[in-house]
N, C-alpha and C positions, 0 to 999 in steps of 0.2 A: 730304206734299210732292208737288208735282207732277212729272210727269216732267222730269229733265234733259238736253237735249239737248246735244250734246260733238262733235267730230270728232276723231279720236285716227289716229295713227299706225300700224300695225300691228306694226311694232318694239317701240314705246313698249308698243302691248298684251299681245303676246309677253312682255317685260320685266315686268310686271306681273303676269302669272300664275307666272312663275317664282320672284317673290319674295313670294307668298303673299297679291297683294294681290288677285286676281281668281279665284275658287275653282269648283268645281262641287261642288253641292250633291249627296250622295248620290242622292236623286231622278233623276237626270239618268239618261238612258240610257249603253249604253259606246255609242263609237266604233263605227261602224254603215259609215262610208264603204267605196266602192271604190277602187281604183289608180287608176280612169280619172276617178274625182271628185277626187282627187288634185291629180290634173296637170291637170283642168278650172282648179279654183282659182288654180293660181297661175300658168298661162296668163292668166288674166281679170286676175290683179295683173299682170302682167307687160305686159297690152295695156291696162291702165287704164279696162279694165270696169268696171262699179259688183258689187261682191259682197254687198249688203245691208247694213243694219243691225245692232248688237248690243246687247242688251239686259242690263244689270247690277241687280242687288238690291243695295243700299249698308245695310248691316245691324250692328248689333250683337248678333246674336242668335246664338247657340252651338250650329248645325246640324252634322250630320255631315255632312263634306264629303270627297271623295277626294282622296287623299293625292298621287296622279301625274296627269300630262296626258302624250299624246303619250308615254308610256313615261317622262317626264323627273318626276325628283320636283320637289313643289315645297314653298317652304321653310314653315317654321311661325312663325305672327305672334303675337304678343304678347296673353294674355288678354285685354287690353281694346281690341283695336284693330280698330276696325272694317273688314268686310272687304267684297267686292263679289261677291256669288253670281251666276254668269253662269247665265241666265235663256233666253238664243236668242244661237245661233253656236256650240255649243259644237262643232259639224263644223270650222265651217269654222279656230275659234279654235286648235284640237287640230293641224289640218291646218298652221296658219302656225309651231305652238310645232315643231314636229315637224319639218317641213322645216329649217325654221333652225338648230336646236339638236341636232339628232340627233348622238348619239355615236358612233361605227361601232361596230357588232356585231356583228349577224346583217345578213350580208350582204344579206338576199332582204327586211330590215325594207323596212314603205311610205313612209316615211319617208328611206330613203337614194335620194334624186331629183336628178335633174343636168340641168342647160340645154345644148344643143348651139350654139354660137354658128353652124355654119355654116347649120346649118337655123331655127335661133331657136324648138325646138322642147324641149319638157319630157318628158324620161323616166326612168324607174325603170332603177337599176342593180340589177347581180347579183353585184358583189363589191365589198372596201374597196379595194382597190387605187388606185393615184394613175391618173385617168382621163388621156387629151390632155389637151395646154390646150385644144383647144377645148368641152372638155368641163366645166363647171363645176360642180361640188357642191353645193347651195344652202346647204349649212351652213356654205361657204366666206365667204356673207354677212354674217353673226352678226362675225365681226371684218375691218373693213376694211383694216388692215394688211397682214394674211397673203392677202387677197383680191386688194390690188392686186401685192403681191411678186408672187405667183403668175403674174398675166398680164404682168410685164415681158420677157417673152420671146416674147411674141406681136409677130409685127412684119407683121402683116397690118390697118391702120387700119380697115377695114372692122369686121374682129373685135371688135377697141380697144372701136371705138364702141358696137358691141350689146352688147358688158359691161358699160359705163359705165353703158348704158340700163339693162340688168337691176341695176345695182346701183343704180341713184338710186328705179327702182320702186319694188324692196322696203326702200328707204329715206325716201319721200316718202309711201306710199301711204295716203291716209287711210280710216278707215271711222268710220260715222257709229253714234254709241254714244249709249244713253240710259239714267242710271241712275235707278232709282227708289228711293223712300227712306222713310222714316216707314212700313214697310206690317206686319200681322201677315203669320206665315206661312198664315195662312184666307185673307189679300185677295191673299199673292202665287200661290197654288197658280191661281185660275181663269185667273188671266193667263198664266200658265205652260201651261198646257192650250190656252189659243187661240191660240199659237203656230206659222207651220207659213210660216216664211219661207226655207227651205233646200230646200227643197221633198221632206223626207224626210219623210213624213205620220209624227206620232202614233198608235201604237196604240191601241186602250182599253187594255191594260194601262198604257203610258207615263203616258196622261192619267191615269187612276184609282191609279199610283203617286205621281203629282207633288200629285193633289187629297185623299189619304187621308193624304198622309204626315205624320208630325211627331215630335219626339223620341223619343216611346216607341212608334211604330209606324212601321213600313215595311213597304211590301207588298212591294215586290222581295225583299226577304230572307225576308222571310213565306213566298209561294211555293217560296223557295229551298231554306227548312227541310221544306218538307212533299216537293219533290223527294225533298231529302237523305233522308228516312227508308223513301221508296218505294224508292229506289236497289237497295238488295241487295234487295227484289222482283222487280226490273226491272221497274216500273210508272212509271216517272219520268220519261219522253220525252215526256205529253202538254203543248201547247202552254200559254201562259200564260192564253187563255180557256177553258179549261177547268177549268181551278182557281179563275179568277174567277166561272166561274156557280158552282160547288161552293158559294164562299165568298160568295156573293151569298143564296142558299138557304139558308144554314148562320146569316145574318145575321137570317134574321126574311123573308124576299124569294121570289123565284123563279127559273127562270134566265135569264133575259131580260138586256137589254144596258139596260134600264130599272132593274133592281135593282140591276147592278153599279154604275150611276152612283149609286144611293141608296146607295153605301157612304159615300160623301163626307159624308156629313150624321150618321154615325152616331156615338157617341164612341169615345172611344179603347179604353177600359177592353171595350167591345162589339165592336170588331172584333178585339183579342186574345182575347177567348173564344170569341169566333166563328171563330178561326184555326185555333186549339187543336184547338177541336170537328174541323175539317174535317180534319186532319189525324190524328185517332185512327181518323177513319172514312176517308179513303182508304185507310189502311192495312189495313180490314176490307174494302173491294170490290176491294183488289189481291189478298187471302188467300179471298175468294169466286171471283171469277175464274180462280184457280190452281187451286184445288181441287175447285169444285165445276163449271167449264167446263170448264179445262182449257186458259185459257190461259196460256202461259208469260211474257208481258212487252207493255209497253203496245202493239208493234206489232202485235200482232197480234189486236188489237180491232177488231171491223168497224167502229164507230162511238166515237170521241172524248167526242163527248155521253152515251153509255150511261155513261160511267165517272162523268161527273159527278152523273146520275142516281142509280148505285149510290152516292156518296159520302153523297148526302142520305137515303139511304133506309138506309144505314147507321149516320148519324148519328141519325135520331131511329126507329130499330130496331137496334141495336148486336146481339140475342140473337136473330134468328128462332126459333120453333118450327121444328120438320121441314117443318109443313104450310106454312108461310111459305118457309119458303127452295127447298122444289118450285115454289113460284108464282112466284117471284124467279126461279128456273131458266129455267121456262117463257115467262116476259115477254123473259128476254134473247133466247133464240131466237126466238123470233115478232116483234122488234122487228127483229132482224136479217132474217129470211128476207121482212120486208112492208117494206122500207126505211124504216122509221118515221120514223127519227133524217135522213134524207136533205133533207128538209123542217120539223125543224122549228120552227113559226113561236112567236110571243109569246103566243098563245091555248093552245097546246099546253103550253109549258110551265107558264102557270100553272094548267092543268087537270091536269098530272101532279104539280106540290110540291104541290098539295090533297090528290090520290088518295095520293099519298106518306104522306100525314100520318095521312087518313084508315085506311090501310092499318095504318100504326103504331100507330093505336091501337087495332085491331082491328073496324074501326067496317066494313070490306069486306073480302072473302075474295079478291078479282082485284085483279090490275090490268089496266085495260083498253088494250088497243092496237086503237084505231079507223084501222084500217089494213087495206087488201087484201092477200091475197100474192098472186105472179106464179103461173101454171101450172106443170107440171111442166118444157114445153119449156123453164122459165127455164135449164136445165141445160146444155141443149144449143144457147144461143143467144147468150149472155154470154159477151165474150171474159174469158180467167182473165190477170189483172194484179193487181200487189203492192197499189195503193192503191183496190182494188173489196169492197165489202162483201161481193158471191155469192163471191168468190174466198176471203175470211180466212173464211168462214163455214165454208166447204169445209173449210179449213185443218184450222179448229176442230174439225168434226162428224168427219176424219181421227184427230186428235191424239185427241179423247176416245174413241174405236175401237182405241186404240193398234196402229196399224199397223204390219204385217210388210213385210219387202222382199220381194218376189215372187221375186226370183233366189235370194239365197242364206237366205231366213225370217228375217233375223236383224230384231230390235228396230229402228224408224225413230226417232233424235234427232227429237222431236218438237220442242222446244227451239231446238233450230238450223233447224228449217224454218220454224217458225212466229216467226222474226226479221226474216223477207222482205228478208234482206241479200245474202241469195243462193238463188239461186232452182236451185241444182242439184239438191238435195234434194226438186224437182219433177219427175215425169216426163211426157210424152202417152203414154197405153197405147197408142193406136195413134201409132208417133212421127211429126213432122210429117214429117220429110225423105220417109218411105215414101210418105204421104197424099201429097206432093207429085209423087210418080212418078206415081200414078193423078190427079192433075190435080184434088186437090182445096187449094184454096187454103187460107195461113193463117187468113183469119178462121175457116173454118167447123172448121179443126184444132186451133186455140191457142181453142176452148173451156171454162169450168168441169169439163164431163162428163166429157172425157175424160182427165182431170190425175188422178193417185194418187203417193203419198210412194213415192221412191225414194232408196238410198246413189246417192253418185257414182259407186261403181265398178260397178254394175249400171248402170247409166243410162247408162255409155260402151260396159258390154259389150253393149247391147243396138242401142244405135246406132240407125240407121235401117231393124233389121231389119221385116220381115211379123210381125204379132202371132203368124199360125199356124208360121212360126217358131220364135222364142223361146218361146212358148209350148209349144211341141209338146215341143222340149227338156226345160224345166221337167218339163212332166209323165214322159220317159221317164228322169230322173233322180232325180224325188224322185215322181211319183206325182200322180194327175189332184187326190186327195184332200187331198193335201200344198199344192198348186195352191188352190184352191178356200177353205181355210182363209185363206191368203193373200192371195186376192183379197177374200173377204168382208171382212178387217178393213182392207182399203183402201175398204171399201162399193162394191164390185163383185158383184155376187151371179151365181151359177153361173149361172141362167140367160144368164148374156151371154155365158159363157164358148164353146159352142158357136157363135156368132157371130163374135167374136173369132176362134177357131180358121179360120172359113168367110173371113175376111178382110173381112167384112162390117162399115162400119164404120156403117153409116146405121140399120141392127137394132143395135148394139152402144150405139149412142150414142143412142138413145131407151131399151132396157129399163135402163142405167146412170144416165138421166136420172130416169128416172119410181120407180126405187128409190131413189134419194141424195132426191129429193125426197118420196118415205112418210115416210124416216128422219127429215126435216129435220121435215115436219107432225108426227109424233109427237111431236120434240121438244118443239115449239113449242105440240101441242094441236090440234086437231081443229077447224073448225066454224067458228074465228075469221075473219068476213068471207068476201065473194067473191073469186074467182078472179078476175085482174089478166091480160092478154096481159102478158109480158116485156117487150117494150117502151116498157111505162107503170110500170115499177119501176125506180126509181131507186138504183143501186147505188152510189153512191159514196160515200167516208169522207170528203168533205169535210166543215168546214162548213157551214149554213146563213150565209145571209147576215145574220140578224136579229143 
């Protein structure tokens, strides 16, 4: 059937959702808006702007649809009665059920919005209370009765008449609705995908939800399961493409944004094995990470991508040998310390699910990371920030050192540091405030180098003292030796220690740099690639763009 084009009321549509006749198809994302897209909305009905089009599926086909809009349930229709899957609008459709029909509750809901008739302006309240009359509820709309009771005691004509107005609005206001009809769910998913009339762009996840999904498969809940099972890892915060390259690799693919979209073509019965698989193996590189890195939870991966990487290379190697899971070790440091993952592109990844494969089946002893690292100075040159790969690496190559507090020896919560929710748990060995008296600025202070794991309460009692200070202390209480152990498992090594003491922060912060950075090449292996200035290494955990 061709499309049908309609003009509909926005009451009438309202009314429609509420009584089961216009539904949202599980597919659909939630409610995504802000407060101030909000009150955009229904300012534009209210000035008789155009708000777009809305698109309906007229269907008899028995999708799993959500049960609420706008917090309001809505009702359930009759096995054989056809119903209309809204397809584009569901913001702003959500936003029209919502305002109208809201029931008071939670005070601070987005939904409970009120008109000022003196300003003729749209705003969010913060309690249910009976606002002015000048003040109108919008869900005072929904029945005219009680709407116009209410303003019979306004005796300012001017008011009268902007009520009148705001109530013939959202009572006249049409929007232009097209149902389509006769379609499978294969012909309606692409149409669904090129939709982007609200102007809230589609993810690939949203699109490769709306184009994979069908009765016996959902990605959104797909994902949601493999979350649920990382959860008590704490491995279960990374984003939704991350699990789509997992599950793109895990389908027969690689991890590219080309394979994710070849999920759509694949059959059903193929992407729930393919789910399954990804999901046994997440749960083996959240349990390699902990134990054999030493990270405690997904924030504190230098890179998003590595994890997708380890998922596939745990799925088609679930048992490493020893000699395998040292090279596994080795690749993740060296991918880290050369920003591998900061770049990369559609060629790289389908040259690592090969090396992947080929690794699993013992057909290469490496994996290679064709990648430079930065020099030593990378240490002392990179500011230390929560979402920098030099910084979480740091974290890591700390945590797996299991560090002592310098003040009092005791165990560092590695765990809690490496959550990056709070960053107190960080200290500057030389601290800024001090570096600030001698007039050295924060870039060159709030460096990687000069950061080691500290408790809070050391890291207040130390304040903004001189290192030769605090330090000096340290030593005539527990001993230079006591000292020394202490710093070394912050990867500080004695020799800096005499600098530090000297107040010397420019010696301190080169032989600090140039050992964290052996420890890190040990890690990572010797020999791999030349040496990079800092400045051409790319630290950041973002994504790549591809």
């Amino acid at each position: 059937m061709d499309p049908k084009p309609t003009s509909e009321r926005i009451e009438q549509l309202a009314q429609r959702v509420l009584i089961g006749d216009i539904i949202l198809p599980e597919f659909q994302r939630p409610f995504v808006w802000k407060r101030s897209q909000i009150l955009e909305l229904v300012d534009s009905i209210f000035r008789n702007y155009p708000i777009g089009s809305m698109l309906v599926w007229e269907s008899s086909q028995k999708l799993a649809s959500k049960r609420s809009i706008a917090d309001l349930e809505v009702a359930q229709r009759g096995a054989n009665y056809p119903v209309n899957y809204l397809l584009d609008g569901q913001q702003r459709l959500s936003t029209i059920c919502g305002v109208l029909y809201w029931e008071p509750g939670d005070a601070k809901s987005v939904w409970n919005v009120y008109f000022d008739l003196r300003t003729a302006k749209f705003h969010h309240a913060d309690n249910n209370e009976d606002l002015p009359l000048h003040q109108i509820p919008l869900r005072r709309l929904a029945d005219p009765a009680d709407y116009f009771r209410r303003l019979a005691a306004l005796d300012d004509q001017k008011l009268r008449d902007r009520a009148d107005l705001l109530f013939n609005r959202f009572k006249d206001y049409h929007v232009p609705l097209v149902t389509l009809g006769d379609m499978s769910i294969n012909d309606v998913a692409p149409v669904f995908e090129r939709i982007n009339s609200t102007g809230t762009r589609l993810t690939i996840y949203d699109l490769m939800r709306a184009a994979t999904w069908s009765p016996e498969f959902d990605l959104g809940r797909t994902i949601e399961g493999i979350r649920t099972s990382l959860e008590k890892k704490k491995f279960h915060e990374f984003d939704n493409k991350t699990f789509l390259r997992a599950l793109a690799a895990a389908s027969g693919g690689d991890f590219s944004s080309a394979s994710i979209d070849a999920l759509r073509d694949l059959r059903r019965d193929h992407l729930i094995q393919a789910a399954d698989a990804t999901k046994k193996a997440a749960e083996r590189a959240a349990d390699f990470l902990a134990t054999e890195i030493g990270a405690p939870r997904s924030e504190s991966l230098p890179y998003a991508n590595q994890f997708a990487f380890l998922c596939e290379l745990f799925r088609t190697l679930p048992h490493p040998t020893g000699e395998q899971l040292t090279e596994i070790k080795r690749w993740f440091w060296l991918t880290t310390l050369s920003g591998y993952f900061s770049g990369w592109d559609s060629g790289q990844m389908a040259t690592d699910t090969r090396a992947i494969r080929q690794f699993a089946e013992g057909k290469i002893k490496k994996l290679s990371v064709p990648a430079a690292i930065a020099s030593a100075n990378l240490w002392e040159v990179k500011p230390f920030r929560s979402n920098s790969a030099v910084s979480k690496m740091l974290g890591l190559m700390l945590a797996f050192n299991n560090p002592l507090d310098l003040v009092n020896g005791q165990r560092i919560d590695v765990g809690k540091s490496l959550s990056w929710s709070n960053d107190k748990e960080y200290h500057h060995f030389f601290p800024q405030a001090y570096l600030a008296r001698r007039r050295i600025g924060a870039s060159k202070a709030n460096v990687v180098g000069n950061i080691i794991l500290l408790t809070s309460k050391s890291n207040i009692d130390i304040r903004d003292s001189a290192p030769s200070e605090y330090l000096s202390e340290i030593i005539q209480q527990e001993g230079r030796d006591s000292l020394v152990r202490r710093m070394e498992s912050n990867l500080v090594p004695e020799s800096a220690l005499d600098a530090a003491l000297a107040d010397d922060y420019g010696a301190f912060l080169k032989i600090r740099a140039q050992y964290v950075h052996t420890v890190a090449q040990t890690m990572a292996g010797t020999g791999y690639g030349p040496a990079l200035p800092p400045e051409e290494i790319e630290d950041s955990d973002d994504d790549p763009t591809e």
